[in-house]
mmCIF file as Biopython writes it, N, C-alpha, C and O atoms, coordinates in Angstrom:
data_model
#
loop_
_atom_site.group_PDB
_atom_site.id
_atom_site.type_symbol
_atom_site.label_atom_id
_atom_site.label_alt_id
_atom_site.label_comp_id
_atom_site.label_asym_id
_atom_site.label_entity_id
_atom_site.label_seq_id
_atom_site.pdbx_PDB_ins_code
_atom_site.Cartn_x
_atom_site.Cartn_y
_atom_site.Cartn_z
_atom_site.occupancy
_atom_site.B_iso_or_equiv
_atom_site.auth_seq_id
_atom_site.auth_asym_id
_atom_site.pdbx_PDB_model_num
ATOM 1   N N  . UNK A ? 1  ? 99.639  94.730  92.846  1.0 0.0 1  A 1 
ATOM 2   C CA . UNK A ? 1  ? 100.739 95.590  93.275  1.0 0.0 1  A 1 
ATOM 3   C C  . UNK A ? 1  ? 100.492 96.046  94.712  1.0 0.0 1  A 1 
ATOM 4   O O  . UNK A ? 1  ? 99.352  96.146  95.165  1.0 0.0 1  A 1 
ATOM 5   N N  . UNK A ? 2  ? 101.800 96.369  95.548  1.0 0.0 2  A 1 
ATOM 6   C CA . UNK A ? 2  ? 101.330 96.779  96.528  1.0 0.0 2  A 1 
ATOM 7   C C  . UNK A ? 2  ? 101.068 98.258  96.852  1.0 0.0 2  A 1 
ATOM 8   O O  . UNK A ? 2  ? 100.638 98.831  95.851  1.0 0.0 2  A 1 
ATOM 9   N N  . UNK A ? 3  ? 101.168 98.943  97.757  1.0 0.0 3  A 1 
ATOM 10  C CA . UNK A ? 3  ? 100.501 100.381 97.946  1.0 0.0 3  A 1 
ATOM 11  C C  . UNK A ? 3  ? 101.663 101.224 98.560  1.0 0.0 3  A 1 
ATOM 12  O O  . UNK A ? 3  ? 101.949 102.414 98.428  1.0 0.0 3  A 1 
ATOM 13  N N  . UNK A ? 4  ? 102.366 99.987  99.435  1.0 0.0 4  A 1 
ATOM 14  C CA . UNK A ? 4  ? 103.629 100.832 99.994  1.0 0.0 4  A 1 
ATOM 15  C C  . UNK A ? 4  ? 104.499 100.629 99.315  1.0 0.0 4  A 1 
ATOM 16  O O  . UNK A ? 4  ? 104.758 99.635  98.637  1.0 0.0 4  A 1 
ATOM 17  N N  . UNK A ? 5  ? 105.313 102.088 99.519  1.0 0.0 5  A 1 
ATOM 18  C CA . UNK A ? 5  ? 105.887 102.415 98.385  1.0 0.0 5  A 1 
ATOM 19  C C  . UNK A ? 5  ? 107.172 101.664 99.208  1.0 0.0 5  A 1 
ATOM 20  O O  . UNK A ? 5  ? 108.174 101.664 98.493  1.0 0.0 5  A 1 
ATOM 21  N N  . UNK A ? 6  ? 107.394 101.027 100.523 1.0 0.0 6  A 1 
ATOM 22  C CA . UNK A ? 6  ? 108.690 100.368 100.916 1.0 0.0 6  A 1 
ATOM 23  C C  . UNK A ? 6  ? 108.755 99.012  100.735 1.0 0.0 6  A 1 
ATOM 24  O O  . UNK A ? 6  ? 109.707 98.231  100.762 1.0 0.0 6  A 1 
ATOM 25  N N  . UNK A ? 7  ? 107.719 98.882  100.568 1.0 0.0 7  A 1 
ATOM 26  C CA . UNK A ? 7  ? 107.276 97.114  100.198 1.0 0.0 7  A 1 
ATOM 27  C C  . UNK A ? 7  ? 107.619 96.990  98.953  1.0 0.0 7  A 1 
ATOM 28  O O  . UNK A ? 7  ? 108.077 95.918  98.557  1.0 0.0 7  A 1 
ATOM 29  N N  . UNK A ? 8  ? 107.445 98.168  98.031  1.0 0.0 8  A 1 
ATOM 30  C CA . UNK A ? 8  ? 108.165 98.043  96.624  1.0 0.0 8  A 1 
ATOM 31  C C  . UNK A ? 8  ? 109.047 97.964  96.219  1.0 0.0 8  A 1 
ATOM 32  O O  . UNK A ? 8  ? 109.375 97.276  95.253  1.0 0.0 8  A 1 
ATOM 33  N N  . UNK A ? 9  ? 110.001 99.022  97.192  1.0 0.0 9  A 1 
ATOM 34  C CA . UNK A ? 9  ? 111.659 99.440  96.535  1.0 0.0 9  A 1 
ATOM 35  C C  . UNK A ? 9  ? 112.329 97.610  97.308  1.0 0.0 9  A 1 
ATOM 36  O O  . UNK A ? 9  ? 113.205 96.886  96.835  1.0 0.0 9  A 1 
ATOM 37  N N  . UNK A ? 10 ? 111.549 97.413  98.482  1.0 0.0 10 A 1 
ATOM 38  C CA . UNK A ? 10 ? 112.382 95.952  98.846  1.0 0.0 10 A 1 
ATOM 39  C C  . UNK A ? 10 ? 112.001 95.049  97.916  1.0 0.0 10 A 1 
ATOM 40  O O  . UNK A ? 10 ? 112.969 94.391  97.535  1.0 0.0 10 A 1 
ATOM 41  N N  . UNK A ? 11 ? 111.252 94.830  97.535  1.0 0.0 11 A 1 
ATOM 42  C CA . UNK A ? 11 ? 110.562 94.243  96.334  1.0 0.0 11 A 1 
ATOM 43  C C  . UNK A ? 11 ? 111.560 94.149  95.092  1.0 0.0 11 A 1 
ATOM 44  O O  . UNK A ? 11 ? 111.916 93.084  94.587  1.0 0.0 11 A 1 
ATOM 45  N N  . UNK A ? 12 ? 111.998 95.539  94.633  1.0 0.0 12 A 1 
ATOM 46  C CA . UNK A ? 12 ? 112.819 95.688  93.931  1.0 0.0 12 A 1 
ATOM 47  C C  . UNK A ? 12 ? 114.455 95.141  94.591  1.0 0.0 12 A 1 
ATOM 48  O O  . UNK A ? 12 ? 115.061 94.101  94.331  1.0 0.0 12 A 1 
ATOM 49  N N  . UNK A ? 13 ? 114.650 95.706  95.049  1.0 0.0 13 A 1 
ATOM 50  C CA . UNK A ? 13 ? 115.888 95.517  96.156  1.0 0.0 13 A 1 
ATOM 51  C C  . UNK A ? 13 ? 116.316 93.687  96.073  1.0 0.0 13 A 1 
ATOM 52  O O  . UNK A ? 13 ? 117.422 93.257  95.746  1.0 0.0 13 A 1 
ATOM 53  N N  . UNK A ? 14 ? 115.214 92.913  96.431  1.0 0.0 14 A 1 
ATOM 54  C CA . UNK A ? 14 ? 115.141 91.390  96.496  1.0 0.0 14 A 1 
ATOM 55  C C  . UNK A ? 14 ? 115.367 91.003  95.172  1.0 0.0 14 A 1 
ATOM 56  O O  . UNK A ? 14 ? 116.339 90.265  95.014  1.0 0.0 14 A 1 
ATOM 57  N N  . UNK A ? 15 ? 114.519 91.403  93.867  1.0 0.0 15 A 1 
ATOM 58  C CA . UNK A ? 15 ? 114.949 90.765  92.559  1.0 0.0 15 A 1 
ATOM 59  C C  . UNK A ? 15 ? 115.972 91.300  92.180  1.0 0.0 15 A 1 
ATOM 60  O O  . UNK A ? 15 ? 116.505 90.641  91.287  1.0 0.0 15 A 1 
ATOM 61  N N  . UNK A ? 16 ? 116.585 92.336  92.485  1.0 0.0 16 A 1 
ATOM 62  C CA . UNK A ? 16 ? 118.068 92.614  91.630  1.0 0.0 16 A 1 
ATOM 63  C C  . UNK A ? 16 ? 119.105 91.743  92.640  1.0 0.0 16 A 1 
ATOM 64  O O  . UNK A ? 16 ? 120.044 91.238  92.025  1.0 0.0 16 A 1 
ATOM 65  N N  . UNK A ? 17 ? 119.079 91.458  94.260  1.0 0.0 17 A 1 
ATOM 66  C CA . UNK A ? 17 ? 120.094 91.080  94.420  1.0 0.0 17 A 1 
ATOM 67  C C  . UNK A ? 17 ? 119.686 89.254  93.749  1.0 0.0 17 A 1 
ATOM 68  O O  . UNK A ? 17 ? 120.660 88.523  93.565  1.0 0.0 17 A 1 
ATOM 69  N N  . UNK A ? 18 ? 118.770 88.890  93.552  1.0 0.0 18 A 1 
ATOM 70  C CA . UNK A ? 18 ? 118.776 87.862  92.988  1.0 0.0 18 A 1 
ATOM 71  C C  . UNK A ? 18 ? 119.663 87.612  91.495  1.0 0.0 18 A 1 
ATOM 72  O O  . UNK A ? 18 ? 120.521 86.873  91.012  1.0 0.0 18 A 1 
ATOM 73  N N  . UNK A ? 19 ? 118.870 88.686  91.185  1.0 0.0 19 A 1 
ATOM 74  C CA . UNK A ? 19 ? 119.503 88.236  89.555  1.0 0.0 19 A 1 
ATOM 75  C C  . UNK A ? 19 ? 121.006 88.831  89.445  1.0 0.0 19 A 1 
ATOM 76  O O  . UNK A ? 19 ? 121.535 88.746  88.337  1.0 0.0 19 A 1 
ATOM 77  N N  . UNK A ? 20 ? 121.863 89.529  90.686  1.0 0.0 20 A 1 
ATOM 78  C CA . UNK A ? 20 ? 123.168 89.984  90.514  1.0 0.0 20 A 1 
ATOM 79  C C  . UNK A ? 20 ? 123.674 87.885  90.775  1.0 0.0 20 A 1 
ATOM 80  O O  . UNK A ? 20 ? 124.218 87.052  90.050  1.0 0.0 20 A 1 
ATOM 81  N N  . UNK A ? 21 ? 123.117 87.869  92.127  1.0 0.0 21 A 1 
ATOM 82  C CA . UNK A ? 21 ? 123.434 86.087  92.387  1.0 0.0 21 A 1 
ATOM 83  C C  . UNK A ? 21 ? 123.476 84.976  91.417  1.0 0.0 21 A 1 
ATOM 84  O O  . UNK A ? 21 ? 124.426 84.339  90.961  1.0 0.0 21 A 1 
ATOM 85  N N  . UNK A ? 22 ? 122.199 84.906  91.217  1.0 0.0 22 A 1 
ATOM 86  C CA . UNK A ? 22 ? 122.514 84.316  90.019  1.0 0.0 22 A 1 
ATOM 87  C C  . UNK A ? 22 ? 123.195 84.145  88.768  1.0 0.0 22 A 1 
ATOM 88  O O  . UNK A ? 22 ? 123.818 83.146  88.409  1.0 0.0 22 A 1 
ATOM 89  N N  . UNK A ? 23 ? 122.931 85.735  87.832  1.0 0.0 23 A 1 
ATOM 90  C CA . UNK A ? 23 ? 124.178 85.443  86.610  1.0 0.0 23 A 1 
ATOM 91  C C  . UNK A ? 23 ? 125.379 86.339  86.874  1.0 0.0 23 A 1 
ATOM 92  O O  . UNK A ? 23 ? 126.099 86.765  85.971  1.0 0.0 23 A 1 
ATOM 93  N N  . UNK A ? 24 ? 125.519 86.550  87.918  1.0 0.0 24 A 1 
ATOM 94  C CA . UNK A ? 24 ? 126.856 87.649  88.196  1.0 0.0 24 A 1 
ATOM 95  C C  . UNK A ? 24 ? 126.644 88.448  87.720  1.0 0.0 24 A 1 
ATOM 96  O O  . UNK A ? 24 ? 127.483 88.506  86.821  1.0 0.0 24 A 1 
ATOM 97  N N  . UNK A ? 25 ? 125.865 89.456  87.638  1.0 0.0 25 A 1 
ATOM 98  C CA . UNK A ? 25 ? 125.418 90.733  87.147  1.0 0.0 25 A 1 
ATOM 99  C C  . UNK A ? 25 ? 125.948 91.564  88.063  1.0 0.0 25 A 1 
ATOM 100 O O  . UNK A ? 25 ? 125.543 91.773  89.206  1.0 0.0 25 A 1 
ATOM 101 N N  . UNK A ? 26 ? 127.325 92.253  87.230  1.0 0.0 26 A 1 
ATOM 102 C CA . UNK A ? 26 ? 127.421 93.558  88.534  1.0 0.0 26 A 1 
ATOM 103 C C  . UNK A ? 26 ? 126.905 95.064  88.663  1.0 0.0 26 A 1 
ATOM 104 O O  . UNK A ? 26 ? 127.245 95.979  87.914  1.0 0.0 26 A 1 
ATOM 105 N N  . UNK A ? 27 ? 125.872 95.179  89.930  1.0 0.0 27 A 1 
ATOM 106 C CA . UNK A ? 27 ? 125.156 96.263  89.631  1.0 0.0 27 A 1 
ATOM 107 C C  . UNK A ? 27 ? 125.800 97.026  90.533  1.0 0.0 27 A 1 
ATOM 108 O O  . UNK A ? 27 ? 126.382 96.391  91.413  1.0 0.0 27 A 1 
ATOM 109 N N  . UNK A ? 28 ? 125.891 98.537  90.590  1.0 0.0 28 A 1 
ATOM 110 C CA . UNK A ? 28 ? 126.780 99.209  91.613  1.0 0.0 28 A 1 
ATOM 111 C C  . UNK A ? 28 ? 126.286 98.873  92.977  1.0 0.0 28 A 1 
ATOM 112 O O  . UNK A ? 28 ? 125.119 98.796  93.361  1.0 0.0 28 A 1 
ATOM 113 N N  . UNK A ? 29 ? 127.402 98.685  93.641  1.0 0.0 29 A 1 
ATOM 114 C CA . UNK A ? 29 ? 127.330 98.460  95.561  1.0 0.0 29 A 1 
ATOM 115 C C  . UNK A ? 29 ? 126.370 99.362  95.743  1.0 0.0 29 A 1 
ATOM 116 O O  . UNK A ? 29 ? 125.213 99.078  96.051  1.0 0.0 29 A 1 
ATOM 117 N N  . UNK A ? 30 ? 127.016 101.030 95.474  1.0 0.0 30 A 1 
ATOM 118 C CA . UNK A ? 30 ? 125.937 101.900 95.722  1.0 0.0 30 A 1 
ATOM 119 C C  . UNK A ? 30 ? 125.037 102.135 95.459  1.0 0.0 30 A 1 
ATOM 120 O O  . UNK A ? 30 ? 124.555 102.967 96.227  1.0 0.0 30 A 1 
ATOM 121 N N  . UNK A ? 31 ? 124.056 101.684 94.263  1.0 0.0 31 A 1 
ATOM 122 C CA . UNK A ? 31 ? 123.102 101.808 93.826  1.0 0.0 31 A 1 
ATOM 123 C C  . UNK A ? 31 ? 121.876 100.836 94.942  1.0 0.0 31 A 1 
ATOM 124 O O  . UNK A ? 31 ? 120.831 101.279 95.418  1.0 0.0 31 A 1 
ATOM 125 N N  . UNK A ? 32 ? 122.565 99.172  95.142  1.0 0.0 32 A 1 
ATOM 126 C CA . UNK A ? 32 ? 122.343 97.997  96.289  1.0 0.0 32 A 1 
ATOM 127 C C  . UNK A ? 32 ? 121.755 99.223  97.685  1.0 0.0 32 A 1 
ATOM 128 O O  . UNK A ? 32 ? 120.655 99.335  98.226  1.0 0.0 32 A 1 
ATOM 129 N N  . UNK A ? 33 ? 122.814 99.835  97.848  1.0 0.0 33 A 1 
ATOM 130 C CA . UNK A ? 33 ? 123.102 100.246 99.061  1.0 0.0 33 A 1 
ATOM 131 C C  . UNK A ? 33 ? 121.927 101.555 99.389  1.0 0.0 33 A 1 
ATOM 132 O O  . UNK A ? 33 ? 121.329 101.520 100.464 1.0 0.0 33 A 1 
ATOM 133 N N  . UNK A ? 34 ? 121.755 102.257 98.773  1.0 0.0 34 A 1 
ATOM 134 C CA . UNK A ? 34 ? 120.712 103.285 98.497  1.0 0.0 34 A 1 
ATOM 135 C C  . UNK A ? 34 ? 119.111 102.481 98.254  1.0 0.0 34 A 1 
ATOM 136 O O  . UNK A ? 34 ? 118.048 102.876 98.731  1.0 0.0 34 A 1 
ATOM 137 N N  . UNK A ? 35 ? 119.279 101.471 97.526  1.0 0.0 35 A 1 
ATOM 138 C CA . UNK A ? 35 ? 117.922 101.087 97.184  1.0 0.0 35 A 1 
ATOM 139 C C  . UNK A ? 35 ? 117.343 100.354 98.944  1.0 0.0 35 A 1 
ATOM 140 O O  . UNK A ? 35 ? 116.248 100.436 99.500  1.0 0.0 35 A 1 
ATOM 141 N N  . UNK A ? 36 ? 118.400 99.801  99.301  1.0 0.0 36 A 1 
ATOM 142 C CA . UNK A ? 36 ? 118.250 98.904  100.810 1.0 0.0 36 A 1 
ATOM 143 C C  . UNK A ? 36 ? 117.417 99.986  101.906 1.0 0.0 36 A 1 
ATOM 144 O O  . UNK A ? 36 ? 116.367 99.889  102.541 1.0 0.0 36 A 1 
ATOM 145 N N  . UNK A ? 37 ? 118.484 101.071 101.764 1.0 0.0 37 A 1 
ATOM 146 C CA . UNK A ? 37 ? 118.415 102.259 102.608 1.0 0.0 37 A 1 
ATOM 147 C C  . UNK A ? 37 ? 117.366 102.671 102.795 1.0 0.0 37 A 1 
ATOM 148 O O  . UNK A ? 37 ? 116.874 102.643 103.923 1.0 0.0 37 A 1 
ATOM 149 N N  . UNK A ? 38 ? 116.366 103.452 101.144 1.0 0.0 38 A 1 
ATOM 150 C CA . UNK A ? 38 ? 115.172 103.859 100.957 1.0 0.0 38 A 1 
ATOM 151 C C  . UNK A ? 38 ? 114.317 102.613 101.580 1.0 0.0 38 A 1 
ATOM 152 O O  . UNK A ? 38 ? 113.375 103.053 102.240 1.0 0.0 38 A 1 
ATOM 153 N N  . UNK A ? 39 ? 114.363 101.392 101.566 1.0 0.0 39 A 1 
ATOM 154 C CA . UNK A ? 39 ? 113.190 100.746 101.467 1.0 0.0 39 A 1 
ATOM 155 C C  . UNK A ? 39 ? 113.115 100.180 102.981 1.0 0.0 39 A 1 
ATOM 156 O O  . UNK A ? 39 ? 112.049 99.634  103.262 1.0 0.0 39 A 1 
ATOM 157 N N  . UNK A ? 40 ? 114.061 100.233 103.955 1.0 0.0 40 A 1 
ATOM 158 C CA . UNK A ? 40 ? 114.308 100.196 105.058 1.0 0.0 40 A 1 
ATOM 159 C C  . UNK A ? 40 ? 113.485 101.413 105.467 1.0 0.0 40 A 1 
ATOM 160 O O  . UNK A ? 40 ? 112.303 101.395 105.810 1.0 0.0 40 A 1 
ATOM 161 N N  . UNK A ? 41 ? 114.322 102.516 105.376 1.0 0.0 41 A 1 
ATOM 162 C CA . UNK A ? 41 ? 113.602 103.726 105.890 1.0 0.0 41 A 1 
ATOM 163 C C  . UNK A ? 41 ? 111.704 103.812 105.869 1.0 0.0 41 A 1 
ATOM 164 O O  . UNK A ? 41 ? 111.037 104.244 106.809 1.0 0.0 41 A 1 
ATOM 165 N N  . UNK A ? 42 ? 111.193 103.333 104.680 1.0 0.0 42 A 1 
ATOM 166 C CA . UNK A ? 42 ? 109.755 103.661 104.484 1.0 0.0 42 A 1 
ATOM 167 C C  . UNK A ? 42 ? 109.166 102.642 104.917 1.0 0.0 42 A 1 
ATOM 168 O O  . UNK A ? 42 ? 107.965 102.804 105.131 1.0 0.0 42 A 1 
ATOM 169 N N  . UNK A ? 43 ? 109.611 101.589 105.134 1.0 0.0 43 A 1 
ATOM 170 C CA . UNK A ? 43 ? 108.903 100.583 106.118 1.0 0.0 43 A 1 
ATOM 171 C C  . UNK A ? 43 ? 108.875 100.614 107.390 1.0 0.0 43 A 1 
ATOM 172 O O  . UNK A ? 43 ? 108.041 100.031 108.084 1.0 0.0 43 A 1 
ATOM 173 N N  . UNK A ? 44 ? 110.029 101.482 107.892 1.0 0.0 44 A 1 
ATOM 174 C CA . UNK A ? 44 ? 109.809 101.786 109.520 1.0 0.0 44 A 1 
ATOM 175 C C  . UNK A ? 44 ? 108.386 103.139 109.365 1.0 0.0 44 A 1 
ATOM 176 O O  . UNK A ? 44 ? 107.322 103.216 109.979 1.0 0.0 44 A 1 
ATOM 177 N N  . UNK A ? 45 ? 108.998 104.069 108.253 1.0 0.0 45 A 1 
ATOM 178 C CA . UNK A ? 45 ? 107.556 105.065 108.345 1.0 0.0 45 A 1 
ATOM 179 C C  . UNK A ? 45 ? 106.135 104.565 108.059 1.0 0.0 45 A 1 
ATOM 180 O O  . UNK A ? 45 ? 105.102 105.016 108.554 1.0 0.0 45 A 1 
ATOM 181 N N  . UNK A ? 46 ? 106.227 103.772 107.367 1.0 0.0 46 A 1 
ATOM 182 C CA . UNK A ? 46 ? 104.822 102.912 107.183 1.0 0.0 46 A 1 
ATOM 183 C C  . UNK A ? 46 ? 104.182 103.857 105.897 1.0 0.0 46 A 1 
ATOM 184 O O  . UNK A ? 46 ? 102.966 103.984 105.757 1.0 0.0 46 A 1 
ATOM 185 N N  . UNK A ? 47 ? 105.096 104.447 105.057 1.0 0.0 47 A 1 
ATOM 186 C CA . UNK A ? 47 ? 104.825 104.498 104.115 1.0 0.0 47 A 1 
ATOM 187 C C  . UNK A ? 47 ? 105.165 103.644 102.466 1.0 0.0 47 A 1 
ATOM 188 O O  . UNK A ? 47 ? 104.591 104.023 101.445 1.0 0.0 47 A 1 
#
């Protein structure tokens, strides 16, 4: 596992937009949009 916690949420972020791609899973825009946000943000902080 990794340690940063932004490396995770993109982590996360990457397998859901996969698996929305793949079986058409619709997960809320906003939920996409918030998870992007957080994991953007903590990788510029380097946390």
């Amino acid at each position: 596992m990794t340690k940063s916690i932004g490396m995770l949420l993109l982590a996360i972020y990457l397998i859901l937009v996969g698996i929305t791609t793949l079986f058409h899973v619709g997960i809320g825009g906003i939920v996409m949009g918030v998870l992007a946000l957080l994991a953007g943000i903590l990788i510029l902080v380097g946390k």
